[in-house]
N, C-alpha and C positions, 0 to 999 in steps of 0.2 A: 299854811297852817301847820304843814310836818313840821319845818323847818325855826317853826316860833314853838311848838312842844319842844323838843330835843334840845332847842337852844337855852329855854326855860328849864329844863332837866341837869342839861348841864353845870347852870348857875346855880342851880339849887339845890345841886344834891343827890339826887336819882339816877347820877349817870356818873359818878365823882372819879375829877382826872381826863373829862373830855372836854373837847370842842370841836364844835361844826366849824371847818375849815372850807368847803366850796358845796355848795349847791348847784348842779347841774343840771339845768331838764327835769328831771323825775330821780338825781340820784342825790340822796345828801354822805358826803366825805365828812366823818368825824377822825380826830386821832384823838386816840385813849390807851389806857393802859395793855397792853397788850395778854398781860395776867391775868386779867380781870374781864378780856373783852368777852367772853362765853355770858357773862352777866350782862355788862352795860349793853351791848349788843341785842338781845331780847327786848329791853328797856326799850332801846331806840326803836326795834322794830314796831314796838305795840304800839309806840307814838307815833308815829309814820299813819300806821294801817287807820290810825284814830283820826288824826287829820286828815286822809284823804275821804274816810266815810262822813265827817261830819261838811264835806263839799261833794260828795257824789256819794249819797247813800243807796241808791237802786244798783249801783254799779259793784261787781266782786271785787276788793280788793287784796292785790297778792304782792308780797314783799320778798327779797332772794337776798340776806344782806352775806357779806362775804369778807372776809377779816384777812386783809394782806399788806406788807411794809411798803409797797408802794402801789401807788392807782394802776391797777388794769382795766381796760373796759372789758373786757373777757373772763374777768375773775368767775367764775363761780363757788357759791356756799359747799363749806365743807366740814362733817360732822364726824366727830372724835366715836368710839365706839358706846361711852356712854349718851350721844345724841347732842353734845353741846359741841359750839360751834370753835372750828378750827382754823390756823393760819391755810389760807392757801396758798401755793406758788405755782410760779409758770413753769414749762416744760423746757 
């Protein structure tokens, strides 16, 4: 359900400049503008959290998205001082 919002977002507009490139388990890989990803990024998150409550609504659902030039599985979310979301890198 994440993966069919974000993809539909994609194509339509809500996210403009992405695509979901690999769905893993529980993680969806989009590449998108990089300028721009503090916005599409939110987008994607709220569609994510929205998909998995509309298939596990009693369940808490919590999202950690993280914005880096290439796949970490280590990545962690990283936030500019005004609170929007930053490139991470590794050490």
């Amino acid at each position: 359900r994440a993966l069919w919002l974000v993809t539909k977002a994609s194509y339509l507009g809500d996210m403009p400049g992405c695509l979901p490139v690999l769905f893993e388990h529980d993680e969806l890989i989009v590449e998108g503008p990089e300028e721009t990803a503090h916005v599409w990024a939110k987008t994607m998150d709220e569609l994510m959290v929205e998909g998995m409550r509309a298939c596990t609504p009693d369940i808490p659902v919590v999202t950690e998205p993280a914005l880096m030039r290439r796949w970490y599985k280590g990545a962690k979310r990283v936030l500019d001082d005004r609170g929007n979301l930053t490139l991470w890198t590794p050490n």
